[in-house]
N, C-alpha and C positions, 0 to 999 in steps of 0.2 A: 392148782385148784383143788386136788383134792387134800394137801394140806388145811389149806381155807376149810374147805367141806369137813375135815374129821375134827379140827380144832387145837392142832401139831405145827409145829414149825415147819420148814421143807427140810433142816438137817435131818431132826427125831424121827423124819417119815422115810429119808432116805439111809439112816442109821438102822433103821428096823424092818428091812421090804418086808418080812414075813407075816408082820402083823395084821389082825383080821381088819378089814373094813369096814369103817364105820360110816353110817348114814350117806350109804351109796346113793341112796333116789335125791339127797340133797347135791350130791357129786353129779351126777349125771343131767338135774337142772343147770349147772353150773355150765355144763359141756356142750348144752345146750342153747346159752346165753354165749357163747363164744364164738358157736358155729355160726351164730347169727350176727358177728361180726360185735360185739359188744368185747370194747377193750378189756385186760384182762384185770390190770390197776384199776376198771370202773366194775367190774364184778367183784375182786376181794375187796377192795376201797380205801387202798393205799397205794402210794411208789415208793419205793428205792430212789433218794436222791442225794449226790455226796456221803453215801455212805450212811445215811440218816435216811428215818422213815416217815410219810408226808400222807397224815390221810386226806384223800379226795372228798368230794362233795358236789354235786350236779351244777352247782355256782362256780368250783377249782379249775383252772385250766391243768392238765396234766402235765407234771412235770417231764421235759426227754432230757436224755443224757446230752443233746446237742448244749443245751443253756449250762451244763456243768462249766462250759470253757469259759461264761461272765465270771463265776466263781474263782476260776483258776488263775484268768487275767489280774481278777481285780489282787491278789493277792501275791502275783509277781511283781507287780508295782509295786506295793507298801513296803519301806523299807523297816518298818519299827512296829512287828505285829501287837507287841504288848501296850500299844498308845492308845489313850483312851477317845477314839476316833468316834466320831459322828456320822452314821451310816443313813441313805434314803433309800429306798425300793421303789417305782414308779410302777405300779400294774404287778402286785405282789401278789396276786394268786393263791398257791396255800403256803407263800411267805416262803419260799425255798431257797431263791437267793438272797433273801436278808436273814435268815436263820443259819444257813450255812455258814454265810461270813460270821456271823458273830459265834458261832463253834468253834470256826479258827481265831477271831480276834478277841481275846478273854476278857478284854477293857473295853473291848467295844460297846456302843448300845446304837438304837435305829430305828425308824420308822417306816412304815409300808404303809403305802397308799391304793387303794381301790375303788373304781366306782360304785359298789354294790357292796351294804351292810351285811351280807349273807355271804360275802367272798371274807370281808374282812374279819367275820365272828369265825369263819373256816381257817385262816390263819396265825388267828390268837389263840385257837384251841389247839393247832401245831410248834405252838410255839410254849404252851404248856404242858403237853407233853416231851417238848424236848427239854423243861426245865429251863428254857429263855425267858420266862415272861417278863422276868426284873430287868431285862434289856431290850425285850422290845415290844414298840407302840403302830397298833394299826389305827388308821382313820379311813373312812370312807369319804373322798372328794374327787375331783377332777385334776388330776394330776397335784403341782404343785400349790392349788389353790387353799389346802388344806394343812399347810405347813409353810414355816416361817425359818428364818435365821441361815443359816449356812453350815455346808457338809461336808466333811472331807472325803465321805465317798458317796458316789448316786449311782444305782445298776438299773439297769432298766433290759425286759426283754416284754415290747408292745405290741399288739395287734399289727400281722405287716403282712396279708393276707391279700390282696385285692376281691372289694365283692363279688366280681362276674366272676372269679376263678373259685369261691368258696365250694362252687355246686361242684367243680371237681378234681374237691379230696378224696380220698379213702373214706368210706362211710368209719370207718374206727372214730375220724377224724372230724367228718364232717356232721355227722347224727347226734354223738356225744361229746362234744368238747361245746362251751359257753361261747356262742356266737360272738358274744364281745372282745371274746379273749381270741379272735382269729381276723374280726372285719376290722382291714387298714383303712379301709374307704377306696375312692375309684382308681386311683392307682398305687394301692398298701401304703403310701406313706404318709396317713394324715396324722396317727400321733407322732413322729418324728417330725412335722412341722410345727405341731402345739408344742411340742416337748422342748426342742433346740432352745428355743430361748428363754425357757422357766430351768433347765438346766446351768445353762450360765447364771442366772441369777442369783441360783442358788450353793454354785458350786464356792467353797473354801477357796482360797489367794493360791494354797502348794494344790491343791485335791484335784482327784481323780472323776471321770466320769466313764463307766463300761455299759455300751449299748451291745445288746445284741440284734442282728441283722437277718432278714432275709436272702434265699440268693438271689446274687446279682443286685444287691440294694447298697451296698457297701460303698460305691463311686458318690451316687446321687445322695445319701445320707451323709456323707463326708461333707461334704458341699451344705450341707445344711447345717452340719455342726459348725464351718468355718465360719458361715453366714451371719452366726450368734455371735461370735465371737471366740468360738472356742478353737482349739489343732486338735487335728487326730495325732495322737505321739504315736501308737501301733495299732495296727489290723494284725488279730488276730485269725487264724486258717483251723477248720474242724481236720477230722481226720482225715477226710476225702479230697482233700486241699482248696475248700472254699471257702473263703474269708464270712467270719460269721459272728464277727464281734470287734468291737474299736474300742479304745482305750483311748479317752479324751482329756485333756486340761486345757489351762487357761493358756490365750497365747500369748 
């Protein structure tokens, strides 16, 4: 924060402790906005994600380091990262998991889908600053209703929240993150029942599909993917060893 507050990197600040401070009463609003529970990525109005920087927006759901493992999976699966593969994001946010992939995939291009034009103008302009934009395309629709043709890869990490449990998150969580981007409906799994079968539909003949999961949602989301049509080939485990992410194809 007080990097933010002087207008210094956090190396330059902690390369130089000796230096005078600058615009403390701005530092100390900051200290103030944190004690009150106001995330720290929504006071400077960015995250760290994959390595890459992702600015926030009151419409962005915050990226966590949990959703890096979509990332990670989708990209142990690709055997040929230099193919010129066709990417989709389902509830793309400020575009973190389709901009990442296509940092690693240099042929890649993709599309991100959101329901709200004020999430999707927030991920086109992350996606200009990372120098992506000639590879990827946001629209604002309702899942796959807004896109056509077939993917070789679709990621998706969707509202899996239950509404009666939203009142209690963490206020970090529950005050400031976009309602939409948390309500699953009455038992968190209404977009993974929309979604199941607009994903096979759309998914490529060899292609891949990486959800990520809530916990304990892994068995009953399974069952939903089969239901489409699709196999879960692996469940992936975060570091606390709970399964937080499936890696799906055709069966």
């Amino acid at each position: 924060m007080l990097a933010h507050a002087m207008g210094v990197t956090s190396d330059k600040l902690i390369a130089n402790v000796e230096q005078a401070v600058r615009n403390a009463s701005g530092y100390f609003e900051l200290v103030e906005q944190r004690a009150s529970r106001v995330p720290l990525s929504r006071i400077i109005g960015r995250r760290e994600f994959w390595s890459l920087e992702f600015y926030l927006t009151d419409h962005t759901f915050d990226p966590r380091p949990d959703s890096e493992l979509v990332v990670e999976a989708a990209l142990d699966f690709i055997t040929d990262r230099d193919a010129a593969l066709r990417v989709a994001d389902f509830g793309t946010g400020t575009g973190c998991l389709l901009l990442s992939l296509l940092s690693e995939l240099r042929n890649a291009s993709g599309v991100g889908i959101d329901r709200k034009p004020a999430t999707v103008k927030a991920a086109a302009h992350n996606a200009a600053n990372l120098g992506l934009t000639s590879r990827a395309t946001f629209f604002a629709g309702d899942w796959g209703a807004a896109i056509s043709g077939k993917f070789d890869l679709i990621v998706t990490n969707p509202p899996y929240i239950a509404t009666e449990e939203i009142c209690k998150l963490d206020p970090d969580v529950r005050l400031y993150e976009p309602r939409l981007a948390l309500d699953g409906g009455g038992d968190g799994l209404a977009a993974y029942r929309a979604l199941a079968p607009e994903l096979a539909s759309l998914l490529a003949p060899k292609g891949l599909v990486v959800v990520e999961v809530g916990i304990e949602q892994a068995a009953i989301v399974t069952r939903l993917i089969h239901a489409a049509g699709l196999e879960v080939r692996a469940t992936k485990l975060d570091l606390t060893g709970v399964a937080r992410c499936l890696v799906c194809c055709h069966a």
